[in-house]
N, C-alpha and C positions, 0 to 999 in steps of 0.2 A: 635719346628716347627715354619717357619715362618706365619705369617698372611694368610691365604684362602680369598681370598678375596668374599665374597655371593654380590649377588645384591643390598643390601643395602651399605655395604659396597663401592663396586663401584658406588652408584651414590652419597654418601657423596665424596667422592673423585673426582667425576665430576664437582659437582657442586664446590668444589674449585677451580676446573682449569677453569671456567666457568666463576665464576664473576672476578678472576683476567684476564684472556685472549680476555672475550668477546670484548670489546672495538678493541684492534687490530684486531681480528676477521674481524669485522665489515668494518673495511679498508682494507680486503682482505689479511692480515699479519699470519703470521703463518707458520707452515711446515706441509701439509698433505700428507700422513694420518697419523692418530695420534695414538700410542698404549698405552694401560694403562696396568702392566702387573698383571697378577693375584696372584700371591704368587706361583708361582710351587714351590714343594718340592724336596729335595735331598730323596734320598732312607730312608737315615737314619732317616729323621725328618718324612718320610711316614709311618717310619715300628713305630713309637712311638703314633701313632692311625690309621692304615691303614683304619680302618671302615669310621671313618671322610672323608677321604682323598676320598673315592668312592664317600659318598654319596655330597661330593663336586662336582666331576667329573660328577655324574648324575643329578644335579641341571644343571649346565652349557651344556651338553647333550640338555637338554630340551629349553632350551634359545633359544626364538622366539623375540625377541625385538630387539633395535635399537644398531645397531653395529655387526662387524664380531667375534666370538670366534675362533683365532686361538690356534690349536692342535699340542701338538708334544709326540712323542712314547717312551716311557722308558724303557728298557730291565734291572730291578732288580735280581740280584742273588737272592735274598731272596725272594722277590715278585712275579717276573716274568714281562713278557711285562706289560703297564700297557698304556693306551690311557687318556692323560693328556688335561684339558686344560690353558694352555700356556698365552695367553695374547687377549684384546681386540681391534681392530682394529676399528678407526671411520675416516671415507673417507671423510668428512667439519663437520663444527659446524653445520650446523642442526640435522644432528646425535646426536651430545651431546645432543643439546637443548629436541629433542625428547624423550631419555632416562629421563631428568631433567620434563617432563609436559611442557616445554617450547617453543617447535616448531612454533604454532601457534604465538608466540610473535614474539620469533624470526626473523620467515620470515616479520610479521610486520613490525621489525624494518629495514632488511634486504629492506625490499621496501622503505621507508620513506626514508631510509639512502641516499639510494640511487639517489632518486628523488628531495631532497635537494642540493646532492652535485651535482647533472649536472645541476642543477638550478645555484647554487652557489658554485662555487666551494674554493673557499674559506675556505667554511666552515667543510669541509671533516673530518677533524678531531678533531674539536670540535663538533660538532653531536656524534662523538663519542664517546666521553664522555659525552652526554647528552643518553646512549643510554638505561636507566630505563624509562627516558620521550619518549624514540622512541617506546620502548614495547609495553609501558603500556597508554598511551593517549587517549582520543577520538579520533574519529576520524573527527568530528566536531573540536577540536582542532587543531589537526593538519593543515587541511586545513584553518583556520586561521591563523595559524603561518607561513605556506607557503606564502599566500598570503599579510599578512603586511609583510615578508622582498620583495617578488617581489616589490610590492607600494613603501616601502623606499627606495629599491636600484633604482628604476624608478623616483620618488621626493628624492632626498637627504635631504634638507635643503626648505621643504616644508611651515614653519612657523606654521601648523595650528596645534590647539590643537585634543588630540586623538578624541576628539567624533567626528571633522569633517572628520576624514577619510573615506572613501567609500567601506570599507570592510565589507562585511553580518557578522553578528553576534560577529563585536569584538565590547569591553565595555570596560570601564575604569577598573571593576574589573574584568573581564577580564583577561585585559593587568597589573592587580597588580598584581593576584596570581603567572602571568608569567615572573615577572618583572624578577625575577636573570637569566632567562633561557634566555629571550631577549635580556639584557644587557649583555651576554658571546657570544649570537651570535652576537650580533652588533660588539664589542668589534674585534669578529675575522675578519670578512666583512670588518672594516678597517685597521688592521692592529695594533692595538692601547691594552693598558692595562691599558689605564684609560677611563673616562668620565661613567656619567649616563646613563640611558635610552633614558630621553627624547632631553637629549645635543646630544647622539650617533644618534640619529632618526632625529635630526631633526625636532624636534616637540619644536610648544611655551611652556612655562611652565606656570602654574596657579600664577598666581599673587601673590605673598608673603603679608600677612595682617599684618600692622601692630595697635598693640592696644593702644591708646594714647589717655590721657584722659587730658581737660582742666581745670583746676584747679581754674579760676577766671573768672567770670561772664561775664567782660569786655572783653574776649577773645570768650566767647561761642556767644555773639552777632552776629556777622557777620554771623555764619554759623544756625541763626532761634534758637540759645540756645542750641545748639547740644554738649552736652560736655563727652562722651564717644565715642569714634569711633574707627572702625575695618575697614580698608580702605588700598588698595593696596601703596605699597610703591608711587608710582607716585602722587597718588591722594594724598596722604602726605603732597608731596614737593611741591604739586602746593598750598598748602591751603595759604592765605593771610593771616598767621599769624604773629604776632610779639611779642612773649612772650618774660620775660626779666630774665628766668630761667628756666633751663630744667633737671629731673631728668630720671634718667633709673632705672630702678629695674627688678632684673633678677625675682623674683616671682609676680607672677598674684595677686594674693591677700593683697598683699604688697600696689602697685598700687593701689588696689580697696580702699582699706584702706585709701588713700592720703585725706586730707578734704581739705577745702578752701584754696587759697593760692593766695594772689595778684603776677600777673602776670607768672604763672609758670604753666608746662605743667609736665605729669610723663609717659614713654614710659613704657613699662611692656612685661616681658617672651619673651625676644626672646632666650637666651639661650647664644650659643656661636655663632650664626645669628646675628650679630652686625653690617653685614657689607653696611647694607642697613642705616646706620646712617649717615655715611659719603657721602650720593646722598641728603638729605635733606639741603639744601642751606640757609635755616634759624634759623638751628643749628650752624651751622660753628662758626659763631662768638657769640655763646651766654656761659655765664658760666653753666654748663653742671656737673653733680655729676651721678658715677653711684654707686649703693647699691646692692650689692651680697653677696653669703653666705661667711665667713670666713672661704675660705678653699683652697686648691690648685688651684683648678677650675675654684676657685670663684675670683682668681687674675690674671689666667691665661686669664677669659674673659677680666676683667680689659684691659691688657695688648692689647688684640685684639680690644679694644673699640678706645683706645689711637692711634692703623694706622690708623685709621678713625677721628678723633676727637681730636686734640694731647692738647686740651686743658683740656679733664675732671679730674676732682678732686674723689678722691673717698669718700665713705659717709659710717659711722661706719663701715671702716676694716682695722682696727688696731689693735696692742695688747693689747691696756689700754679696749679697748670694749672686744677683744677675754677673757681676763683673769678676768674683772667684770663679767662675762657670764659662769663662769667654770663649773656650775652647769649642764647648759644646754648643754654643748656639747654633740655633735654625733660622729658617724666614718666616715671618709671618705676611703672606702676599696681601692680604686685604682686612688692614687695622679695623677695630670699632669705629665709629663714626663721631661720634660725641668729644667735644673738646673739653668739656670737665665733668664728671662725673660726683652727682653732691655726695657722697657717703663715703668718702676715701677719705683717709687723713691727710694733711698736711704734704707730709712723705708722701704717701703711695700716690698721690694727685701730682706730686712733681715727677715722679719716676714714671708716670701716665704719662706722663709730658713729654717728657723726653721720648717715650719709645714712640709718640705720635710725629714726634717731629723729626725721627730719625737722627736721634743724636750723636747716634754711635754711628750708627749707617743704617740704611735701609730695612726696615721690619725686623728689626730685630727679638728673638723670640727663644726661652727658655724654659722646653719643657721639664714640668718636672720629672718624667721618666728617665731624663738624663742624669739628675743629679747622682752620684754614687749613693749608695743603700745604706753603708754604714756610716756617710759626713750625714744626711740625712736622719738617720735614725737617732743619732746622739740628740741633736736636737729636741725633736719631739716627744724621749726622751726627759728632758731639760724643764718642758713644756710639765709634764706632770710632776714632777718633782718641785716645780715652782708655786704650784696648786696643792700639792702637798699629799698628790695622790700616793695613796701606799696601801 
């Protein structure tokens, strides 16, 4: 016999056609009314538990809930007439939704949806895909998110950062928890599948810090003896300095590590954020070393350091350091992607090579917080005495 379908039965089956369909739903898409069918039986598969088969027919008999049970009459030689129910009928998706517990959201989202797209019409059907956030939201939310795109689409290209906007109760965190939801409707508003948030809004950005720490007495002077600072890129490049070496190192504590150093400066963590090097106007012409870990990554920033900077030399990432160091290695689970890298020398383009191809073994990777402090430090060291810093 095939399946009977009970009430349980059909609202597992609803709510499948519920979350794949809801979405188009929502943009008025669809064929109604909709039937879901029950399992009727053939005679044959009746007469193999007729008793089942009633006490199915009088369950659906009793059916006071959301959707129509239509009927149709069987005239069985064996059995006799017999009053069947046939299939369920649902006249829109509220009906689903109601069967599911879900009506009340539903129609929520059904209004939201709606009130967004004649606001913006643009956005019609990516609301619809945002349509768990149209459900289920505050409604305190909502009416913030209404009212920053109204503001943005009224100020395009306003310049001011989020807290000066004039909207009741939006925050910065806030606008973070909301950040992917904002930046797909911004995204559709103009047309576009790329740009951030605050690029797509129209809004300033927080000032990028960078951390650079002075290294020689005779540089910390000017600025009252100041020789650690965390200062927007601009404030950077305005500083009156004139060191006569400059190091980058992709870890913090690297940096922190740096001691005394007649005239040299050492930039720290930015990452693969490199590109704020190339706005500093009294880098430009200085000899310049950057130190990263020995790994895919850690040449791939290399490389990215070098459009900005075509001068830098790199500092312990090689493979005479890689392979004294074997001890220490890590993994690196998920190399750069790029099989050559144009700004690498000769060298560091084949030691790229190798560590893509897993030469030694698998991902192999060299940070530099492992190297010891004092093989390291002679070096660099080495480095200023070579330049003739004194």
């Amino acid at each position: 016999m095939p399946p009977l379908l009970d009430s349980e039965a059909v609202r597992q089956r609803l709510q499948r056609r519920f979350r794949r369909q809801r979405s188009a739903w929502l943009q008025g898409l669809g064929s109604w009314p909709q039937t879901l069918p029950l399992g009727l039986p053939t005679e044959r598969s009746a007469l193999a538990d007729l008793a089942a088969v009633r006490r199915w027919a009088e369950q659906w008999a009793r059916w006071d809930g959301p959707g129509t049970v239509h009927w149709v009459e069987r005239r069985w030689p064996s059995a006799g007439t017999q009053r069947l129910p046939a299939r369920l009928v649902f006249t829109d998706p509220a009906t689903i939704a109601d069967w599911l517990g879900e009506g009340a959201r539903w129609r929520q989202a059904r209004r939201r949806h709606a009130l967004l797209s004649e606001a913006f019409p643009a956005l019609s059907e990516s609301l619809a895909s945002e349509i768990d956030w149209l459900m289920t939201a505050p409604e305190a939310d909502f009416q913030r998110l209404h009212d920053l795109l109204a503001w943005l689409v009224a100020h395009p290209r306003s310049g001011l950062y989020l807290r000066q906007l004039p909207i009741a109760g939006l925050d910065s965190k806030w606008a973070e928890a909301h950040r992917g939801l904002l930046t797909r409707l911004l995204r559709a508003l103009h047309g576009t599948s790329g740009g951030d948030f605050l690029q797509l809004a129209g809004l300033r950005r927080e000032p990028a810090l960078l951390r650079l720490r002075l290294l020689d007495p005779a540089l910390r002077a000017p600025l009252g003896g100041l020789g650690d600072l965390s200062a927007p890129l601009a404030d950077i490049a305005r500083l009156p300095l004139r060191p006569a070496l400059a190091f980058i190192v992709e870890n913090l504590r690297t940096g922190l590590a740096f001691e005394a150093l007649p005239g040299a400066v050492v930039f720290m963590a930015r990452g693969y954020a490199v590109e704020a090097y190339g706005q500093i106007p009294w880098l430009r012409d200085l000899p310049v070393y950057y130190w990263g870990d020995i790994d895919t990554h850690g040449f791939a920033i290399l490389d990215r350091v070098r459009h900005y900077l075509p001068q830098v030399r790199a500092l312990l990432m090689d493979e005479a350091t890689l392979l004294t160091h074997r001890a220490l290695w890590s993994h690196e689970a998920r190399p750069a992607a790029a099989e050559t890298l144009t700004r690498l020398t000769p060298e560091e383009q084949a030691l790229y090579a190798r560590l893509r191809q897993n030469h030694w073994r698998p991902g192999v990777r060299l940070e530099q917080e492992r190297i010891g402090w004092e093989w390291a430090w002679r070096r660099v060291q080495a480095i200023c005495q070579r330049h003739a810093v004194s």
